[in-house]
C-alpha positions as CSV (number, residue, x, y, z in Angstrom):
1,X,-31.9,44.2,-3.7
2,X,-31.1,40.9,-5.7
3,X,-27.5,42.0,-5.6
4,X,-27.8,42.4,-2.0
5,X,-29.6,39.0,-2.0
6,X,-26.5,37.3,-4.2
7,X,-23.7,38.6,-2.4
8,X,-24.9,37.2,0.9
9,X,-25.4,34.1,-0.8
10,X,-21.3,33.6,-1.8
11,X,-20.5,34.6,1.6
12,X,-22.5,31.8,3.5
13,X,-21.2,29.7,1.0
14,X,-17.5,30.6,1.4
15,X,-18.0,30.4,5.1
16,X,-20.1,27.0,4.9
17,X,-17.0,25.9,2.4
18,X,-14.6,27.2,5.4
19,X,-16.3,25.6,8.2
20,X,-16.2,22.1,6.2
21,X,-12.2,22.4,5.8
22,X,-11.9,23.0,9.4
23,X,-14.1,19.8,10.2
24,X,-12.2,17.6,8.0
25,X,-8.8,19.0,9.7
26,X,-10.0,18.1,12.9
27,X,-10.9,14.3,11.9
28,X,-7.3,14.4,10.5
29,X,-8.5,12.6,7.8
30,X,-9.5,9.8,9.7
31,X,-11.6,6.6,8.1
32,X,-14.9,6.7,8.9
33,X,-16.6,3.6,9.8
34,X,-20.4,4.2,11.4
35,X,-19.9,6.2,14.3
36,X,-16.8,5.7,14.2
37,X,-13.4,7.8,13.0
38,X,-10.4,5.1,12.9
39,X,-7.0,6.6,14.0
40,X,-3.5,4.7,14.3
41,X,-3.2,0.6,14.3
42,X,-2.4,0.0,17.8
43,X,-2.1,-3.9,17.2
44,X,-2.9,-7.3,14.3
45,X,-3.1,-10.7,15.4
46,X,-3.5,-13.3,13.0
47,X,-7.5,-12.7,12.3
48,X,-7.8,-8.7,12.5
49,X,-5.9,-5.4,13.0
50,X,-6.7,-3.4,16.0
51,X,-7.6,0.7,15.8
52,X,-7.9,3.5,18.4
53,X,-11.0,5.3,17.2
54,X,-13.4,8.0,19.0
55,X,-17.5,7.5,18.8
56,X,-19.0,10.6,17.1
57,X,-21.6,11.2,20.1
58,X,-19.8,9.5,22.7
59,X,-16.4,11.7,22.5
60,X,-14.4,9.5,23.8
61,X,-11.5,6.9,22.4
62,X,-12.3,3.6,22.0
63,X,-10.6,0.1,20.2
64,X,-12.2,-1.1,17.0
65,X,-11.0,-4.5,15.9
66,X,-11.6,-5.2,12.2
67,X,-11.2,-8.4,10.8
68,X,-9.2,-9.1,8.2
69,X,-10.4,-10.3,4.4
70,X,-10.5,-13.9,4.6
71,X,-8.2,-15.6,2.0
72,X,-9.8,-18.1,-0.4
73,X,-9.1,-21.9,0.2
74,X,-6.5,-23.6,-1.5
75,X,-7.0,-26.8,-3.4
C-alpha cells in the first residue's frame, strides 16, 4: 500500500513537472512584468522602448511602453 501510495506520488510529479515545461513553452520565454508577458520591441523613442505584450486574464495583445533608466546628470 505505501508503495502504491509512492508510485503515484512520482507520477503526479512527473506530470506536474510536464505540464510546467509546456506552460513555459507557450509564454516563449516571455518577460514577465505584472500581468503582463512582454514579446518583441515594436518601437523606442528617446524616453522608453515600446513592447507587444498580452494581459494574463485579459487574452488579448496589448502595447507596454517602459521607460528607459534615466542617465545621471553630468557636471
Amino acid at each position: 500500500m505505501v508503495f502504491g501510495a509512492l508510485v503515484i506520488a512520482a507520477i503526479a510529479a512527473l506530470v506536474s513537472a510536464l505540464k510546467m515545461l509546456q506552460l513555459e513553452s507557450e509564454l516563449g520565454g516571455g518577460r514577465r512584468l505584472g500581468a503582463y508577458v512582454l514579446g518583441r520591441r515594436i518601437g523606442e523613442g528617446g524616453m522608453a522602448n515600446i513592447y507587444l505584450a498580452r494581459h494574463d486574464l485579459l487574452k488579448r495583445p496589448t502595447a507596454v511602453k517602459l521607460l528607459k533608466p534615466r542617465a545621471p546628470p553630468t557636471r
